[in-house]
N, C-alpha and C positions, 0 to 999 in steps of 0.2 A: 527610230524603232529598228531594232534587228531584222536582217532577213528572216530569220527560223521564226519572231513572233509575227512577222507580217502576212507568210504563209501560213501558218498557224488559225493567222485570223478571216483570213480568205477563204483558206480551205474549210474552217465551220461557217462563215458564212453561205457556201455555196451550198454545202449540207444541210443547213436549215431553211433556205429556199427550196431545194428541193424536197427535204421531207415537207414544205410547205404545199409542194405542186402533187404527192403522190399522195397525202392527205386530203385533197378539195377533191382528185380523180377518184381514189378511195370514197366519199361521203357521195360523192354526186353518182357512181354507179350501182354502191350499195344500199344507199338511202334513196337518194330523188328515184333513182330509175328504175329499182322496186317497187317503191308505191305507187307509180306512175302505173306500171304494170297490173298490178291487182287493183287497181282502181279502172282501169278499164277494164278488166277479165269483170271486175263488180259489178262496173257498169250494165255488160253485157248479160249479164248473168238471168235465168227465168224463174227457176224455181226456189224457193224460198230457201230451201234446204243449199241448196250450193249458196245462195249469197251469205247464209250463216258461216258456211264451210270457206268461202274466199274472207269474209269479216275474218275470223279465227286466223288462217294462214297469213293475214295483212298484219294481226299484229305480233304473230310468233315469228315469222321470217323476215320484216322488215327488220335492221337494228335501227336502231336510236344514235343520235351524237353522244350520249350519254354512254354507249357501248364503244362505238370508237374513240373517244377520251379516254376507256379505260385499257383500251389493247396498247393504245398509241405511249401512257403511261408504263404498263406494265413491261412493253416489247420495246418497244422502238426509242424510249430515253435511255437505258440501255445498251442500245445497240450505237446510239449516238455518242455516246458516252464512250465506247469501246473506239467507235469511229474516230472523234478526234483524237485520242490517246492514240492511237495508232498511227495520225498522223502526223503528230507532234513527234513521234518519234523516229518517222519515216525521214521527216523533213529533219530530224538530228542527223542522221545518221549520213544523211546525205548530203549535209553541206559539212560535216565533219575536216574534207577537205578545205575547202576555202577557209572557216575560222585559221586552220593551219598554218593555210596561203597569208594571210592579216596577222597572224605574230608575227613571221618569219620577214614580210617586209616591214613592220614597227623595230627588228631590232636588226635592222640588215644596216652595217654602215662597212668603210672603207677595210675594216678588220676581218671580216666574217663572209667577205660576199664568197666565198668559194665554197660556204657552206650550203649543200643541195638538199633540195626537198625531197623525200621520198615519194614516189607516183603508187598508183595503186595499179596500172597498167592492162585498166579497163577500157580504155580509148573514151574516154565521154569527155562533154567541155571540163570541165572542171582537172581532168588529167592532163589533158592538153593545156589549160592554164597555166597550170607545174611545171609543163616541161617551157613554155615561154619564159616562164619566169627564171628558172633554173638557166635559161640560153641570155636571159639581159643580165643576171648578177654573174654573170663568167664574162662576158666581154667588159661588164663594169670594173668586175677584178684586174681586166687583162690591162683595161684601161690607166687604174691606179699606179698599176704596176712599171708600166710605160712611160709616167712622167716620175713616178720617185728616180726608177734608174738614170731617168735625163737629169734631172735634178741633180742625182749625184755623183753623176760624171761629169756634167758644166760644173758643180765645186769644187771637186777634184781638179778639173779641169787648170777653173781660173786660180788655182792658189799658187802655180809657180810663175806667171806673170805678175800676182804681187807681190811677189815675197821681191823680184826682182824692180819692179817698180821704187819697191820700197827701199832695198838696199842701194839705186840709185841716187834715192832724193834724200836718204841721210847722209849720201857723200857731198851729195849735193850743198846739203846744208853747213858741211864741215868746211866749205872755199872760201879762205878768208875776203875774196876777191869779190864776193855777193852783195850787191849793192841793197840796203833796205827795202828796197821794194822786191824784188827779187828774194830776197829771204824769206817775207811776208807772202808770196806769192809760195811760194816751195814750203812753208808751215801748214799753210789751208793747203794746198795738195796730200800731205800729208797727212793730215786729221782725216778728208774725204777718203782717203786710203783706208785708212785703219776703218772709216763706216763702212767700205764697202768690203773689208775683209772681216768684219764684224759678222755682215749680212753673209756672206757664204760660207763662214764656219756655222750658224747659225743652221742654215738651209740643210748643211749636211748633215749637222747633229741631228735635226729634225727627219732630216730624212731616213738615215740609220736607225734611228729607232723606228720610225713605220716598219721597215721591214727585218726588226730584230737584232741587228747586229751591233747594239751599243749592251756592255754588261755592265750592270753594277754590281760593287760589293756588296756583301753580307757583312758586316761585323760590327757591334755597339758602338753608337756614337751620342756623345752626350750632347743631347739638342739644346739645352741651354748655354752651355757651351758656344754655342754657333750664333745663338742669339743675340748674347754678346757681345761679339765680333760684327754680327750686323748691326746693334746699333751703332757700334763705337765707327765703322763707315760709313755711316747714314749722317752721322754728327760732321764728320769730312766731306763729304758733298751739299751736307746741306749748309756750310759757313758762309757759301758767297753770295745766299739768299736769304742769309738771317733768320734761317727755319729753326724753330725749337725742335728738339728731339728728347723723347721721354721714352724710357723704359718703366709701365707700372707693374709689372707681375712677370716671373719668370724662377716657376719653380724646375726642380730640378727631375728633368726627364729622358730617362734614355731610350733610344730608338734602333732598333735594326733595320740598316742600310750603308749606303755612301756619302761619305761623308763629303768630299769634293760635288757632289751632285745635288747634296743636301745644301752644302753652302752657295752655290750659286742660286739653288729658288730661293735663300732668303736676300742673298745680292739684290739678283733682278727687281725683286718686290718692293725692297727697299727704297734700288735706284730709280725705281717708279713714282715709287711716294715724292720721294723729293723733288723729282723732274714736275711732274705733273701736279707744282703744287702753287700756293701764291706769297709772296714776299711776307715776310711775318707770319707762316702759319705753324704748322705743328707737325710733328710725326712720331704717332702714338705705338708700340711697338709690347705688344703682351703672349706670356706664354704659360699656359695654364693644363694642369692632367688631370681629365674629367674621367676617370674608369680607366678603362684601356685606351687611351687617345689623348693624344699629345694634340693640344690646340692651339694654333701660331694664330697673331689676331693686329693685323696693321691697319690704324687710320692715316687720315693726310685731310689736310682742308684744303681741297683743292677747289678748281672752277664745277668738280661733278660730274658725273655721264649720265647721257640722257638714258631715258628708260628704253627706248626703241634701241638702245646702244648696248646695253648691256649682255644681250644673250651671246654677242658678237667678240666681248672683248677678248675674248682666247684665242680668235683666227688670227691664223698668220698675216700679217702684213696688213690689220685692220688697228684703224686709229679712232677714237671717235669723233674727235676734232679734228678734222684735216688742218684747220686754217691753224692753231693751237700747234697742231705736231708739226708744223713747217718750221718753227720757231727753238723745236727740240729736241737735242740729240737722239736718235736711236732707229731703227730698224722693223719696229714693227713684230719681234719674236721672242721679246723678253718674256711675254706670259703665255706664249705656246709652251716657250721651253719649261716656265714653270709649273705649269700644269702637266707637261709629260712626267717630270722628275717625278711628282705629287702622285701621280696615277701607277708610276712605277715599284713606288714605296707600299704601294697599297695605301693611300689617305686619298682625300680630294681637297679640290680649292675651288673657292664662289667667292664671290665680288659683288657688293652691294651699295649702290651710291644714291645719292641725293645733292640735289639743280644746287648748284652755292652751297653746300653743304658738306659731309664726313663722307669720304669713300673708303670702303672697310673691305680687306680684303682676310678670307678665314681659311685659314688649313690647316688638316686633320690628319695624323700621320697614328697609325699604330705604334703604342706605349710598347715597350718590354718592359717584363716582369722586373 
């Protein structure tokens, strides 16, 4: 129940308790303790003529219940009526602030927190709530703020140790004098190279866009086109696990964006499918224009993600299978990144799986005319 109905509900209950208690004071001063009166003046009374005369007065100036049901009707439902409207309204207008308060932190995330509440700068709780709140989403913002730029000064950072890393261990690997083990030892150095320069080009890209400074182009690209291209590399990665790969539907739709950025979300998604999938299975790969919307639509029979798994799978560096992803190349940012690109095109992307079953991953990119 809402605060505004619970008050609501309280505050007419307190009302009709009390018209309860000033109605029995009401009857018991105007009824009982009048007749109480003239029955003793009655009592008292000698001459005939005045007990007539208090008789008469006993029953013109007592009222009746039958009289206060009708004031209490004609007056006071009414005025009760008027009562709780008033304070239904009282109580609107006054928690007007806090409903405020409760949008503003339902849509408060890592993008927006610098956005401030306006105060009414009447000093009551509910202003001072504002200003507490407005003081934790600044230091949240400042907070954000403070590991994007670590973040992307350690990438910055670590990319001219690998670049030289790396340009040692392919001389390395050019010595004819490298005895097989030693070669094999300098090839997995290498590959671990390339993951871990994988991972902090990855971190940067990510990070650059938190804070803006990645552009994309503007200009027609034919997404079936791109679709393509992704399957016809999906059918290459997926040859040394004997995965079927099928293209059923891909009409022809063009999109405004980038194209280089377009083609990597469908890489990643691709290369996911295939990674995360089981020896003889499938990857089903559809592209379909429903209205204004370009619909990309990839299956894979993979092992599945659980359902406490899925609201999770777009964080960075979250797997759902730890023991699974030990087993399989990558980093953990493939569908960060594809969901930034997604979100930057204006579409989105959702992910739906089942235990042993089809995990189907869907994106939405606005059609051009």
């Amino acid at each position: 129940m809402r605060i505004r109905t619970r008050l609501t509900v309280w505050y007419a209950g307190v009302f009709f308790v009390s018209a309860l208690v000033i109605g029995f004071v009401a009857y018991k001063e105007l009824v009982v303790e009048k007749r109480r009166e003239l029955r003793q003046m009655l009592a008292t009374a000698d001459e005939k003529s005045s007990i007539t005369t208090l008789q008469a007065r006993l029953e013109e100036e007592a009222p009746d219940v039958e009289d206060l049901l009708d004031i209490g009707l004609r007056f006071g439902l009414p005025a009760a009526l008027l009562a709780l409207v008033g304070g239904w309204l009282l109580t609107r207008k006054a928690l007007t602030p806090l409903a405020a308060l409760s949008r503003a932190a339902e849509q408060a995330n890592e993008s927006n927190l610098r956005r401030q509440l306006p105060r009414t700068g009447n000093g009551d709780e509910l202003d001072r709530l504002t200003e507490v709140f407005n003081a934790m989403t600044a230091r949240l913002s400042d907070s954000f703020q403070r590991v994007r730029e670590f973040t992307l000064h350690a990438s910055h950072e670590l990319k001219t140790p690998l670049t030289v890393l790396r340009g040692q261990l392919e001389t390395a690997l050019n010595e004819p004098a490298l005895t097989p083990a030693q070669r094999e030892l300098a090839t997995d150095q290498l590959d671990e190279l390339d993951r871990l320069t994988k991972i902090v080009d990855g971190l940067s890209l990510l990070t650059k866009a938190d804070t803006g400074q990645v552009e994309l182009r503007r200009e027609p690209v034919r997404l079936d086109e791109l679709v393509w291209e992704a399957c016809a590399d999906a059918e290459v990665l997926a040859r040394p696990n004997h995965l079927a790969v099928r293209l059923e539907q891909c009409d022809a739709v063009t999109v405004s964006g980038d194209r280089d950025r377009l083609r990597q979300l469908l890489l990643n998604l691709t290369d996911n499918a295939v990674k995360y999938n089981q020896p003889g299975g499938s990857v089903t790969l559809a592209l379909v224009q429903r209205g204004d919307t370009a619909e990309i639509t990839i299956h894979n029979t993979g092992p599945g993600i659980p359902s406490e798994a899925l609201p999770r799978v777009f964080d960075r560096f979250f797997r759902a299978d730890a023991s699974h992803g030990k087993s399989v190349e990558g980093c953990g940012l493939g569908l960060s990144i594809a969901q930034w690109i997604a979100t930057a095109h204006g579409g989105t992307i959702q992910m739906t799986s089942k235990p042993r079953g089809l995990t189907t991953v869907v994106v939405r990119l606005p059609a051009s005319a």
